[in-house]
C-alpha positions, 0 to 999 in steps of 0.5 A, spaced: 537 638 959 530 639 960 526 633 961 524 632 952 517 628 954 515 635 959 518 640 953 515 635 948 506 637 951 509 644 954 510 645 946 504 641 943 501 646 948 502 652 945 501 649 938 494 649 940 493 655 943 495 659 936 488 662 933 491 665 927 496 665 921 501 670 925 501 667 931 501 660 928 508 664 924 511 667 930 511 660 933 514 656 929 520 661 928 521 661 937 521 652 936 524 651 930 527 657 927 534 658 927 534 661 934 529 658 936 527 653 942 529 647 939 534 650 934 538 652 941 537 646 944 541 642 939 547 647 939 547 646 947 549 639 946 556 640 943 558 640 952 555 633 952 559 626 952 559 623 946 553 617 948 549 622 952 550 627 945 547 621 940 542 619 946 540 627 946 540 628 938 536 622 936 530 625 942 531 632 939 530 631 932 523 626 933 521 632 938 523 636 932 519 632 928 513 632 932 512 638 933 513 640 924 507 635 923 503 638 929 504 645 927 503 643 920 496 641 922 494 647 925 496 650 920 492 647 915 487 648 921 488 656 921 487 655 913 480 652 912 478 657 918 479 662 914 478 660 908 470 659 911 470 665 914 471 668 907 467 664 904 461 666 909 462 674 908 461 672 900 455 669 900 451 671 895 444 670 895 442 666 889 434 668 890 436 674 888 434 676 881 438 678 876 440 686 875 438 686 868 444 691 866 449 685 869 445 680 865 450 676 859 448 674 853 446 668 848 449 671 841 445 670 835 449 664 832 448 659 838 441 662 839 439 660 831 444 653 832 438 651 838 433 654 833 436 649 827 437 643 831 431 643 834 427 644 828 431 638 825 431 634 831 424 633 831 424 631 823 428 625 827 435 628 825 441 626 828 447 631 830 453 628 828 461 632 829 468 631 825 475 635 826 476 642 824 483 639 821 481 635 815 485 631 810 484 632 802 480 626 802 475 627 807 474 634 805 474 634 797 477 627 794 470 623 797 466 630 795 467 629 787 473 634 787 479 632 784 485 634 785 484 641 779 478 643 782 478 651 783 475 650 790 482 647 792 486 653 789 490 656 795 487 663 795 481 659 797 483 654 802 488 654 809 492 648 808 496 646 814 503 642 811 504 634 814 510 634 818 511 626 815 510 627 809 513 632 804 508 631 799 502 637 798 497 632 796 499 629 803 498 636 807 491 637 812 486 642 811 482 646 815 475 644 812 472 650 808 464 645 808 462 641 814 460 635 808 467 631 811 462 629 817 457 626 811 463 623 808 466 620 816 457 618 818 457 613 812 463 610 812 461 609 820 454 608 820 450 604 814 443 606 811 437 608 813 442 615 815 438 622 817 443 627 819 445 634 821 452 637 821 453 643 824 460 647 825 465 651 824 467 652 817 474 656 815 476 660 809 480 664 806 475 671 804 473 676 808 467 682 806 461 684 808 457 678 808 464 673 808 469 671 814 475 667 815 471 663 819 463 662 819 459 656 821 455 652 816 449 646 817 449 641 813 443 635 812 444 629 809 438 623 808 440 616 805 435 610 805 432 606 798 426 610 795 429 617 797 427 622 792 428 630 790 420 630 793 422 628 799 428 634 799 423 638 797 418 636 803 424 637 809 426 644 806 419 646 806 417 644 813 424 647 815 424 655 812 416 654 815 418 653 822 425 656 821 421 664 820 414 662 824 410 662 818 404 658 817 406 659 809 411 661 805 414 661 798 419 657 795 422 655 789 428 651 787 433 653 782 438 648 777 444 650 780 451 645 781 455 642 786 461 638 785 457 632 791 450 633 788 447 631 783 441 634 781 444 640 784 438 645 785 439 653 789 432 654 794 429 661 794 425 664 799 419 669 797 421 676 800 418 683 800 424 688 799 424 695 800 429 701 803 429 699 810 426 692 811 426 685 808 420 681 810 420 673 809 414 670 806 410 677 802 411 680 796 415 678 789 421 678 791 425 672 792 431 671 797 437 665 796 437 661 802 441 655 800 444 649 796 441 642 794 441 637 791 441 629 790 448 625 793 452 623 787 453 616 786 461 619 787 459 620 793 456 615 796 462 610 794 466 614 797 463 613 803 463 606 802 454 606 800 452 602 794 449 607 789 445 601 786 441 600 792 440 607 796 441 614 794 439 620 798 440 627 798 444 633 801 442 640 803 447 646 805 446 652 810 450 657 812 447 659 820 451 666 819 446 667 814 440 665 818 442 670 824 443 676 819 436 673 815 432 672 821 434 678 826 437 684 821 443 683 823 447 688 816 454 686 817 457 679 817 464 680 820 460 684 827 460 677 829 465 677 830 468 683 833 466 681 841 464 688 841 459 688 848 454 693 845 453 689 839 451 682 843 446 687 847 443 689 842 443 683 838 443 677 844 438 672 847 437 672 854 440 666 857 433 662 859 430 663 852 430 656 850 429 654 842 424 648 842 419 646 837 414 646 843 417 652 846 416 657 841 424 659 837 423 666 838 418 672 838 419 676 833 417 672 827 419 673 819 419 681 820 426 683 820 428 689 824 
């Protein structure tokens, strides 16, 4: 048989001589194929003695997986080659500007999210977080709803049954308020508290100005001394900076919540006609959200002394704000992942909401 070491560098010498993938295939089939060199070779040694055949056979067989290993780096070798070709004829040029019929779109609930978080940012507010998925205590019990409360009615709430447990009043809840991050911030942090809970809220109705799910802001402020004229204060500055007004009318009405007490609903002056609703003019007035002072309820439940601090608690829905601020009719359009919609309504994705930069740039005048 031929000498292993000759045939060993004759063989290493193809496999570098292969410049792509086909080539690379066709010799790996004529070496270690089925018909292949080595292939052949094994079969040839059945006429040798038995010695020589063991000798033989091992030498074989380390050539053999020699020459598998050298061949998987070529391989590997071919790929990268190739890979890098292609990605040198994709090049896109970066420095391009962007074809304005190509270009994506901020959807208006992210864009009044920044504009929210913004305004509230530089009031010295934090952003706080919780789960979607809630348990009856964070979401109603905390909350001074009790276990007959209508807003815990099944044809209002998705409730999702406890595999542990076969008790109702043990099941979760997809939550229908962002108020159980109120209830996981004070249980979790200790007063002075000055947060905002923005997120998505869930429940069970579906209209013009209504969806399954929709996304909600919600403040809360805990401190000694805290008054309704500070809440006052906060909203005020809020709606001003919120619509780009230097001055706005505003009014609060008695209203109820189960978590507030005083519970107060605050109006927007507004001017009212056939085709146009302007903020801030006229003698119209425009529900815009719901306060009020944090039940002593509450604040036990979130493990705050009542006796010592008091605070107050607001509630807005960011939906309605977009469809307010950017005369958007129909609340379930954003949802629908219709592209001519987010054309129409979207914000570039550079126009950054910033209290220095500016919010927007069409102010209180809605189309």
């Amino acid at each position: 048989m031929e000498n292993i070491e000759n045939l060993k560098a004759q063989m290493l010498a193809q496999v570098q001589g292969v410049s792509d993938m086909k080539a690379w295939d066709d010799l790996r089939v004529a070496l270690i194929g089925k018909k292949g060199q080595i292939t052949e070779l094994l079969k040839g040694m059945s006429s040798l003695p038995l010695e020589q055949k063991i000798e033989m056979g091992k030498k074989l067989n380390v050539l053999k997986s020699d020459i598998e290993s050298a061949l998987n780096d070529k391989k590997n070798e071919l790929a990268e080659k190739e890979l890098n070709a292609k990605l040198a004829l994709e090049t896109v040029d970066v420095t391009l500007p962007v074809r304005p019929e190509k270009q994506g779109r901020i959807h208006p609930v992210s864009k009044i999210y920044e504009e929210v978080v913004a305004i509230f940012g530089q009031m010295g507010f934090e952003v706080a977080e919780g789960p979607d998925i809630e348990d009856q205590f964070h979401n109603f019990n905390a909350l001074n709803m009790p276990a007959n409360h209508p807003a815990r009615q099944m044809q209002d709430t998705f409730y999702i049954p406890n595999p542990k447990s076969e008790d109702f009043d043990d099941s979760f809840v997809v939550r229908t308020h962002t108020s159980p991050v109120q209830i996981r911030t004070m249980e979790a942090k200790r007063p002075p508290i000055r947060i905002i809970a923005p997120g998505r809220t869930y429940r069970s109705d579906y209209d013009a100005t209504h969806t399954p799910m929709f996304h909600q802001v919600e403040g809360l402020v805990i401190d000694k001394n805290i008054t309704m004229a500070h809440l006052k204060g906060c909203l005020y500055d809020f709606v001003k900076a919120f619509f780009e007004l230097d001055d706005i009318p505003v009014r609060y009405r008695p209203s109820y919540f189960p978590f507030t007490e005083p519970s107060a609903e605050m109006d927007i002056g507004c001017l009212k006609t056939k085709t146009e609703l302007k903020i801030g003019a006229g003698t119209d007035w425009l529900e815009i959200l719901g306060c009020g002072m944090v039940h002593p309820n509450v604040l036990r439940a979130g493990g705050i002394d009542p006796d010592e601090y008091q605070g107050f608690a607001f509630g807005m829905g960011i939906d309605r704000l977009a469809m307010l601020k950017y005369g958007i009719p129909d609340l379930r359009t954003f949802f629908e992942s219709d592209v001519r919609w987010l054309k129409h309504y979207g914000f570039t994705p550079m126009d950054f909401s910033s209290m220095t930069g500016g919010l927007s740039d069409n102010g209180g005048s809605l189309r």
